[in-house]
N, CA, C and O of each residue as an XYZ file, in Angstrom:
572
protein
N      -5.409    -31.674      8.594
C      -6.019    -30.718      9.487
C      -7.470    -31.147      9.692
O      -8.159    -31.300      8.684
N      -7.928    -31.326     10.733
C      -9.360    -31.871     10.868
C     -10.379    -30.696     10.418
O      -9.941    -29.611     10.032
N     -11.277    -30.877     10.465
C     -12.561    -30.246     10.141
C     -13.429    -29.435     11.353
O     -14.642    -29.253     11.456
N     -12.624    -29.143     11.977
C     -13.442    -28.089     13.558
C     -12.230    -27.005     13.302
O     -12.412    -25.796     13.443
N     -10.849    -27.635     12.871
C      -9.655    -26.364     12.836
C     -10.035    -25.483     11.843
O     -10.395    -24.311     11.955
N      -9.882    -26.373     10.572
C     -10.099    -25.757      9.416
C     -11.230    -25.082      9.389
O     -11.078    -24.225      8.519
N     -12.872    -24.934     10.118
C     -13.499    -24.215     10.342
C     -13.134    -22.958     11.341
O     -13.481    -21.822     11.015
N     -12.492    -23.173     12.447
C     -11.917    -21.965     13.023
C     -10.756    -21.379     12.864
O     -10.490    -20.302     13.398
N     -10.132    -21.882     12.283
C      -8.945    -21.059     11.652
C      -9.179    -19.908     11.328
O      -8.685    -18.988     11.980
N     -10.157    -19.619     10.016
C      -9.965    -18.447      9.484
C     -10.779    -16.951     10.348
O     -10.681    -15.765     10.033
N     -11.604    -17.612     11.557
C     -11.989    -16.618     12.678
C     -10.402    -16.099     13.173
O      -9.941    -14.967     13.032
N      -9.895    -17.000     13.639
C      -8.524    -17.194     14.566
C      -7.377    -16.016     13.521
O      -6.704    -15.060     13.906
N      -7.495    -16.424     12.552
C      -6.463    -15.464     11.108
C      -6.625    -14.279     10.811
O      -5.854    -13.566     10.168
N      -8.610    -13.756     11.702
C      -8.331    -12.720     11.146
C      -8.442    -12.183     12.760
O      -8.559    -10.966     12.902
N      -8.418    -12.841     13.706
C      -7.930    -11.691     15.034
C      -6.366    -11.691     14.808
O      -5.958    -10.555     15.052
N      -5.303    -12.555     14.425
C      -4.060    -12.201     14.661
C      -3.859    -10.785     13.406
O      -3.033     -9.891     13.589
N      -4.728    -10.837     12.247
C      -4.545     -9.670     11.056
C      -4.792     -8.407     12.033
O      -4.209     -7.331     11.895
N      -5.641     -8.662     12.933
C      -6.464     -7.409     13.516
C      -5.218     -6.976     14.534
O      -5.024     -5.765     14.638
N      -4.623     -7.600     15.060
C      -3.626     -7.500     16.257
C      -2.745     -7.132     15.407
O      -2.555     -5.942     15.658
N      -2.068     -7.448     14.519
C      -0.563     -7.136     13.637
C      -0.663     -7.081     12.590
O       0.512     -7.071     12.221
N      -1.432     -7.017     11.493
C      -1.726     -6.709     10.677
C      -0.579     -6.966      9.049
O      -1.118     -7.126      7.954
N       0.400     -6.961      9.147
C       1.524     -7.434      8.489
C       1.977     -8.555      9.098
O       2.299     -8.521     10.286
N       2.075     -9.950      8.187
C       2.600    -10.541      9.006
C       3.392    -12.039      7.902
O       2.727    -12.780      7.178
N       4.546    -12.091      8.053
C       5.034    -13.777      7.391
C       4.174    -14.934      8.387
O       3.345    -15.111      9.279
N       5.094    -15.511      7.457
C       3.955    -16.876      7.629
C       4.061    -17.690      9.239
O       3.234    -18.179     10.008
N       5.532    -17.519      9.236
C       6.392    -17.681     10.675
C       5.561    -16.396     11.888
O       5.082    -16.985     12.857
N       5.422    -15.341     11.921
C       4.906    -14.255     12.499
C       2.774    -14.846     12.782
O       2.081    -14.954     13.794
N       2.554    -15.018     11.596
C       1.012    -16.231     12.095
C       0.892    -16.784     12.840
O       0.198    -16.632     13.844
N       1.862    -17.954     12.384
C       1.844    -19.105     13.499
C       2.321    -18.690     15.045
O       2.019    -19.488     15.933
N       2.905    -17.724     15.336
C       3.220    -17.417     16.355
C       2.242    -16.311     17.151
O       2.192    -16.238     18.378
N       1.572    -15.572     16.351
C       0.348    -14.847     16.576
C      -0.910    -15.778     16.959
O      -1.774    -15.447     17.770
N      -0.882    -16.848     16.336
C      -1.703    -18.127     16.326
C      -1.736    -18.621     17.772
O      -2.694    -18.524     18.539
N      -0.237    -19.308     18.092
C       0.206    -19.425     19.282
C      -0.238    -18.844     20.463
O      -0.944    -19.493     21.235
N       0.124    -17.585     20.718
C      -0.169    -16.587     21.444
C      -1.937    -16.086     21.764
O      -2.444    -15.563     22.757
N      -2.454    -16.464     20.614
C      -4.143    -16.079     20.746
C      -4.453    -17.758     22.132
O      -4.654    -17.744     23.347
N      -4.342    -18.929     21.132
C      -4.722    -20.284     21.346
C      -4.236    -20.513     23.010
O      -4.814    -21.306     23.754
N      -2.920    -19.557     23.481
C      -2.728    -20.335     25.021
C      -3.104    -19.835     26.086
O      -2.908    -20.433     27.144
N      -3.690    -18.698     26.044
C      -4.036    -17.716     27.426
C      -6.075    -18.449     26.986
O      -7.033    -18.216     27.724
N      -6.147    -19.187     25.805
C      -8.049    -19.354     26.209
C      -7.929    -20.658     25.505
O      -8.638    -21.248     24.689
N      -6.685    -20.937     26.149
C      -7.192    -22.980     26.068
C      -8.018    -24.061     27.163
O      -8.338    -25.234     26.973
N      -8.195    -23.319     28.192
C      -8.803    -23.719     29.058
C     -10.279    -23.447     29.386
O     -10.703    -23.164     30.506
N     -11.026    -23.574     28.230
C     -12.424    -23.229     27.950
C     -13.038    -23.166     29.866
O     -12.372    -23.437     30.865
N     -14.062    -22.845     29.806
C     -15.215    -23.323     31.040
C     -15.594    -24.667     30.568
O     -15.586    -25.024     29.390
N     -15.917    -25.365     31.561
C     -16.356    -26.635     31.300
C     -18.244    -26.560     30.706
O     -19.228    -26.052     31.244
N     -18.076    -27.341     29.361
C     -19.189    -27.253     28.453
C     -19.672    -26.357     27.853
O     -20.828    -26.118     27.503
N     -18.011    -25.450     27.643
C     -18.377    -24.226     26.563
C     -17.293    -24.584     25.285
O     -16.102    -24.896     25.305
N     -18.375    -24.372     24.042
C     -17.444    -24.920     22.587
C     -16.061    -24.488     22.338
O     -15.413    -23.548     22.799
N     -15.806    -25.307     21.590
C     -14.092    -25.009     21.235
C     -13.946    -23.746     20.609
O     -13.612    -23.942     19.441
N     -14.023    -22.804     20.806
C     -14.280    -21.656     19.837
C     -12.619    -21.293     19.045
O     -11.650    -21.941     19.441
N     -12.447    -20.290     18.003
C     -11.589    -20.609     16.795
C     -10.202    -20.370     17.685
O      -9.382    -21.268     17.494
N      -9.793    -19.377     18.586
C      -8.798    -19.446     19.085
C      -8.429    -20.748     20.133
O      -7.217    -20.957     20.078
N      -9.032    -21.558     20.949
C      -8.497    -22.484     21.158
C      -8.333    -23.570     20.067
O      -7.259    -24.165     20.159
N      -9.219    -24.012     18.953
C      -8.903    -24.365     18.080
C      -7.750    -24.412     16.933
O      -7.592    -25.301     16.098
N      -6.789    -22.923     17.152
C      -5.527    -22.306     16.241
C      -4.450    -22.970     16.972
O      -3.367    -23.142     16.412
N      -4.632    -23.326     18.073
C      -3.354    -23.511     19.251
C      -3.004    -25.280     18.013
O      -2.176    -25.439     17.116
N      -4.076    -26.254     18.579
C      -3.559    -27.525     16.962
C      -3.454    -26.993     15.747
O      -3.782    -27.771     14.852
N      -3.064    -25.795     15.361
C      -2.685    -25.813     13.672
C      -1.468    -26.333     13.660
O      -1.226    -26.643     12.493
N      -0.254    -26.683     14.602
C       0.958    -26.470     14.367
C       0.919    -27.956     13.439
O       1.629    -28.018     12.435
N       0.160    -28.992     13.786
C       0.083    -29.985     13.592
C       0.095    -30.480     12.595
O       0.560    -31.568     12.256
N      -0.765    -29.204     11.665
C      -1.384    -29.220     10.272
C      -0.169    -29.202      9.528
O       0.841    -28.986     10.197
N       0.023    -29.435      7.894
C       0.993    -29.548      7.125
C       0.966    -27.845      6.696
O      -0.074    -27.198      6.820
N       2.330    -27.184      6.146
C       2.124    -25.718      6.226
C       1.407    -25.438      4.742
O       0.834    -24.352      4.646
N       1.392    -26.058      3.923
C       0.310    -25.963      2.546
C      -0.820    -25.591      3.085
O      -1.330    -24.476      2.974
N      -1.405    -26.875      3.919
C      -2.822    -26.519      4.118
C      -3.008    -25.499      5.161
O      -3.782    -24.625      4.770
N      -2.680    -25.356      6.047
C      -2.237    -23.564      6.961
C      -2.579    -22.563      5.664
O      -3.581    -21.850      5.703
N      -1.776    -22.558      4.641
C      -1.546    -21.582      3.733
C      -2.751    -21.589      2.486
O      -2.888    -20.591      1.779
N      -3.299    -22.377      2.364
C      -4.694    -22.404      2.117
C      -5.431    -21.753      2.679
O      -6.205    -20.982      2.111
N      -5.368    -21.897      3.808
C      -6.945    -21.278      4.694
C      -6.237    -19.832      4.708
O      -7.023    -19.036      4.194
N      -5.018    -19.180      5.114
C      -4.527    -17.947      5.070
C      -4.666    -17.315      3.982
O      -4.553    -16.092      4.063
N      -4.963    -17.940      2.579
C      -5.362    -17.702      0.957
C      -6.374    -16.893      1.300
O      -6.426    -15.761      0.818
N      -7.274    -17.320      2.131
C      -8.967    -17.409      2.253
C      -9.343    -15.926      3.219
O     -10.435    -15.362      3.294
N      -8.229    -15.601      3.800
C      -8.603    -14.632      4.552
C      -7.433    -13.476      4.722
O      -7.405    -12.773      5.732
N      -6.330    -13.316      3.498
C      -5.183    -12.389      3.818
C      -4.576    -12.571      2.355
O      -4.616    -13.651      1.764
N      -4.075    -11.546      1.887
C      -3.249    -10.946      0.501
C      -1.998    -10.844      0.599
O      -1.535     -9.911      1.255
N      -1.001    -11.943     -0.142
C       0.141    -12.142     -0.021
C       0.764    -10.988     -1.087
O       0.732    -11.105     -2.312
N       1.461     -9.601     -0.183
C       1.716     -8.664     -1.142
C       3.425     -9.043     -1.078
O       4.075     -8.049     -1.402
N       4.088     -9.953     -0.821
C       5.306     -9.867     -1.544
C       5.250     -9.800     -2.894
O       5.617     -8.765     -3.451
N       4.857    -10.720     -3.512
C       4.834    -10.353     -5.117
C       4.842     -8.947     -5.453
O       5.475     -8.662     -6.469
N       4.228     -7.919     -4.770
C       3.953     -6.485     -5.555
C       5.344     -5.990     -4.892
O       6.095     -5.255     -5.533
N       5.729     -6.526     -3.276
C       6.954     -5.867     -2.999
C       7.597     -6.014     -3.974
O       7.910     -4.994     -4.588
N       8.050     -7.381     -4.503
C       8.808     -7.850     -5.284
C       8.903     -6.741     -6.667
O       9.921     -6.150     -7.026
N       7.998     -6.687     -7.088
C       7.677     -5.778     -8.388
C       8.373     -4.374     -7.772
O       9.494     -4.030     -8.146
N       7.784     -3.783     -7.025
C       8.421     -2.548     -6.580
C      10.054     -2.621     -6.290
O      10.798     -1.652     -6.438
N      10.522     -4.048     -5.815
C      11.387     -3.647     -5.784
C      12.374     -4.045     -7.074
O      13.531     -3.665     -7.252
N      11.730     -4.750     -7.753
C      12.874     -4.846     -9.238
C      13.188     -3.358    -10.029
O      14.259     -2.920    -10.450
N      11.505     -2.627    -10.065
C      11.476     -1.269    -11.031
C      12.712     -0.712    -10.271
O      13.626     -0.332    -11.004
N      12.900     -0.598     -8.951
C      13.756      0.477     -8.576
C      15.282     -0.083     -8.643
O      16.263      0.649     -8.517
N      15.331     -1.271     -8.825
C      16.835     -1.920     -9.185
C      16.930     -1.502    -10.496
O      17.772     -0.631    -10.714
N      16.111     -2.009    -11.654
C      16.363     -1.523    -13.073
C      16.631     -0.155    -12.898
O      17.788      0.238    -13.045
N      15.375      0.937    -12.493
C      15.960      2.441    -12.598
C      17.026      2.892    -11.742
O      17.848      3.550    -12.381
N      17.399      2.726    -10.090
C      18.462      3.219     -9.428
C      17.540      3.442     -8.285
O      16.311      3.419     -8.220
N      18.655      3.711     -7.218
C      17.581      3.879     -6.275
C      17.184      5.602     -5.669
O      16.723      5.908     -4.569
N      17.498      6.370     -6.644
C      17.109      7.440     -6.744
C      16.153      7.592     -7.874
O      16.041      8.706     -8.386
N      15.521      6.690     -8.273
C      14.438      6.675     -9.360
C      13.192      6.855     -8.954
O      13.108      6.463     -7.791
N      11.882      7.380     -9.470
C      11.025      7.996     -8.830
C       9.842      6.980     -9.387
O       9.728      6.539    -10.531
N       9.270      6.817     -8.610
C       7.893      5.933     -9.110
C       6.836      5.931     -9.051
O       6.422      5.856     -7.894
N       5.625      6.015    -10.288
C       4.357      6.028    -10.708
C       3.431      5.347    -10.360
O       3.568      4.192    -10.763
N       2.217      5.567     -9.590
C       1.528      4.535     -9.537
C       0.851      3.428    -10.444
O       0.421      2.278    -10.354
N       1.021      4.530    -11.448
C       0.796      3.809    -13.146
C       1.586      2.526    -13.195
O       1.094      1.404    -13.319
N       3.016      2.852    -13.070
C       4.257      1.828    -13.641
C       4.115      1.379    -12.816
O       4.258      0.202    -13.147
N       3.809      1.395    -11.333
C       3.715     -0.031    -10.259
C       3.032     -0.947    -10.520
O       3.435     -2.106    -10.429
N       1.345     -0.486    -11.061
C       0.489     -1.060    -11.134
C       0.621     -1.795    -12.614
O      -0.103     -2.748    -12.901
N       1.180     -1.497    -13.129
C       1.612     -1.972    -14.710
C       2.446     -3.521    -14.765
O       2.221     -4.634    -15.240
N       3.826     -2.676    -13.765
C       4.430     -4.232    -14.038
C       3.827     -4.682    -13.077
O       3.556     -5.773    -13.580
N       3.350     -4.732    -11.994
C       2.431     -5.465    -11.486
C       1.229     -6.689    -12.015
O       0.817     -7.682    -11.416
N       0.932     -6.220    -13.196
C      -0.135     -6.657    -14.088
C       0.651     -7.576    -15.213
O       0.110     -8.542    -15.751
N       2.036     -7.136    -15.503
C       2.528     -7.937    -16.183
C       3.242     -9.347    -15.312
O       3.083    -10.504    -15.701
N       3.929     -9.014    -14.251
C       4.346    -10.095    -13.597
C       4.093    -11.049    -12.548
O       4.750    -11.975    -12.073
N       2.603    -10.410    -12.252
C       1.948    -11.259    -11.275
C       0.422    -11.585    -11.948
O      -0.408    -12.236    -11.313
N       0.194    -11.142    -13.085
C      -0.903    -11.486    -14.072
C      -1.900    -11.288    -13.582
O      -2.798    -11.995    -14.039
N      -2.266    -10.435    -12.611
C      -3.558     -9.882    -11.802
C      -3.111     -8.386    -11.784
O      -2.002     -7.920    -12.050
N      -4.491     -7.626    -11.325
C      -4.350     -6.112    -10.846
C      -4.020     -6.396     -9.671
O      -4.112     -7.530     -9.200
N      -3.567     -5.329     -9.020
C      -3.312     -5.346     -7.561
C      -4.585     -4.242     -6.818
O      -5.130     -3.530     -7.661
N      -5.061     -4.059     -5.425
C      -5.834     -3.566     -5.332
C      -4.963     -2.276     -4.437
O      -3.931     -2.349     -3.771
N      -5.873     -1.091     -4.748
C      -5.278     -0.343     -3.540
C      -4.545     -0.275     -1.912
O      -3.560      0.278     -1.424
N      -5.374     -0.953     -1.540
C      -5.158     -1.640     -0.481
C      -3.403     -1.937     -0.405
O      -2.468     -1.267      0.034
N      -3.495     -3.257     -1.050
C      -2.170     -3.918     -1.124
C      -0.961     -2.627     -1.839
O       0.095     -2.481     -1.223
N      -1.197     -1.794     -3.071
C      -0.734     -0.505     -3.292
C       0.063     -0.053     -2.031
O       1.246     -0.342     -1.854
N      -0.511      0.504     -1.382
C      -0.482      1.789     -0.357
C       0.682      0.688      0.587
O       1.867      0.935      0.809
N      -0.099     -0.548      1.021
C       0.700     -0.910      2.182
C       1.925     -1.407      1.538
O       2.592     -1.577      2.558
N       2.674     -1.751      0.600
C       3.696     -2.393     -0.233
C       4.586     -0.633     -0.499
O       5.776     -0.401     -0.288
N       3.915     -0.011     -0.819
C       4.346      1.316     -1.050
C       4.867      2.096      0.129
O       6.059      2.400      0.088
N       3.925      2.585      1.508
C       4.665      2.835      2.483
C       4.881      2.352      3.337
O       4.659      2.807      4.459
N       5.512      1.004      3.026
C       7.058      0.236      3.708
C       8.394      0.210      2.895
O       9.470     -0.294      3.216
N       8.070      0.834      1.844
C       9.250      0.932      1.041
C      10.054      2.045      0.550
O      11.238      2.245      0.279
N       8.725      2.832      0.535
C       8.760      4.464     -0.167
C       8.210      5.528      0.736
O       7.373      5.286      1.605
N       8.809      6.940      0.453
C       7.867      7.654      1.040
C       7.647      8.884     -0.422
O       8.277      9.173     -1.439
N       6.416      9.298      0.226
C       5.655      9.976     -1.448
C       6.456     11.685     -1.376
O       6.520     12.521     -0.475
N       6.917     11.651     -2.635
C       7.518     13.152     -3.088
C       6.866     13.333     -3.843
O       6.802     12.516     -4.762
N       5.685     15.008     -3.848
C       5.309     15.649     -4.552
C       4.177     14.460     -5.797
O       3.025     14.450     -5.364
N       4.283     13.822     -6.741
C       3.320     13.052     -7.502
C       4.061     11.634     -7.671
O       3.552     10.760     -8.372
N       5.052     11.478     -7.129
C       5.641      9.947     -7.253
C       6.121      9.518     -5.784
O       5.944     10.143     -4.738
N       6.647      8.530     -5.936
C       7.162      7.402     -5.165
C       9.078      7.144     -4.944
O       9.977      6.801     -5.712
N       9.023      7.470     -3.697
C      10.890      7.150     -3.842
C      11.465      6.142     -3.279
O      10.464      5.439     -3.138
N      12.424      5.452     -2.792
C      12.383      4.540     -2.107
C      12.855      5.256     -0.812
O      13.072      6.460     -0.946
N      13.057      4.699      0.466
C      13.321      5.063      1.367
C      14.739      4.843      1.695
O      15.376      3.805      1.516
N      15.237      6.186      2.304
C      17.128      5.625      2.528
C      17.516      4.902      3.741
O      18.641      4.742      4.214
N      16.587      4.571      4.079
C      17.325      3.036      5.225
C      17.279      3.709      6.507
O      17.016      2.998      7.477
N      17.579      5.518      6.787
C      17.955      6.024      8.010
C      16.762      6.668      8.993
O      16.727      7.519      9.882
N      15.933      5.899      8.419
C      14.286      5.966      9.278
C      13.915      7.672      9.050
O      13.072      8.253      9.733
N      14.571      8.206      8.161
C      13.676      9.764      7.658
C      13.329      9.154      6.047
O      13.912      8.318      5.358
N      12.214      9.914      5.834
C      11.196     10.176      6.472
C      10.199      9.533      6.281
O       9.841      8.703      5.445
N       9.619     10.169      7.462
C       8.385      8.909      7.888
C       7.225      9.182      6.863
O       6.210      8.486      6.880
């Protein structure tokens, strides 16, 4: 990845966060895409600025993509992941603590997790009853 991308990339990473805000890695690059082709056609003798610059990431190897995405976005599968083992071990009528999220969280990803990542890992999965956490039954209630 040259050294003008890898400087605008992480401008470019965080307008597609700002536009969609959840996103795989496949969903980036295509957010990426989409920024880089409607302002690839600068004015003549105006700088490459970070979105025409994102349009050549495809080029880049996806490690180093995923480097610079390190640098500017929080990969919360891991905590999905955690959330979703507790509720396989307990059932999926099992109710969940923010304590015990944040717990095995700490045990299996060897970091705290921050609120932030909490909340958004939590309501895509769960919706809150009374002082815990349930999972959601698939039939889009409730919101």
């Amino acid at each position: 990845m040259s050294e003008e991308i890898r400087e605008a990339l992480p401008k470019a990473l965080q307008e597609v966060f700002r536009t969609y805000k959840v996103c795989s890695f496949q969903q980036i690059r295509q957010g990426l895409q989409k920024l880089g082709v409607p302002k690839s056609y600068p004015p003549k003798g105006a700088p490459r600025n970070a979105i025409t610059a994102s349009i050549d990431v495809f080029d880049a190897p996806q490690e180093e993509i995923q480097a610079v995405i390190n640098q500017v976005a929080v990969n919360i599968h891991g905590v999905m992941k955690v959330v979703i083992d507790l509720f396989m071990a307990e059932g999926p009528s099992a109710k969940q603590k923010k304590a015990s999220v944040t717990e095995a969280a700490k045990l299996q990803l060897n970091r705290d997790i921050t609120n932030v990542d909490f909340l958004k890992v939590m309501k895509e999965l769960c919706h809150s009853e009374k002082s815990a956490w349930v999972l959601r039954s698939g039939d889009g209630k409730p919101e």
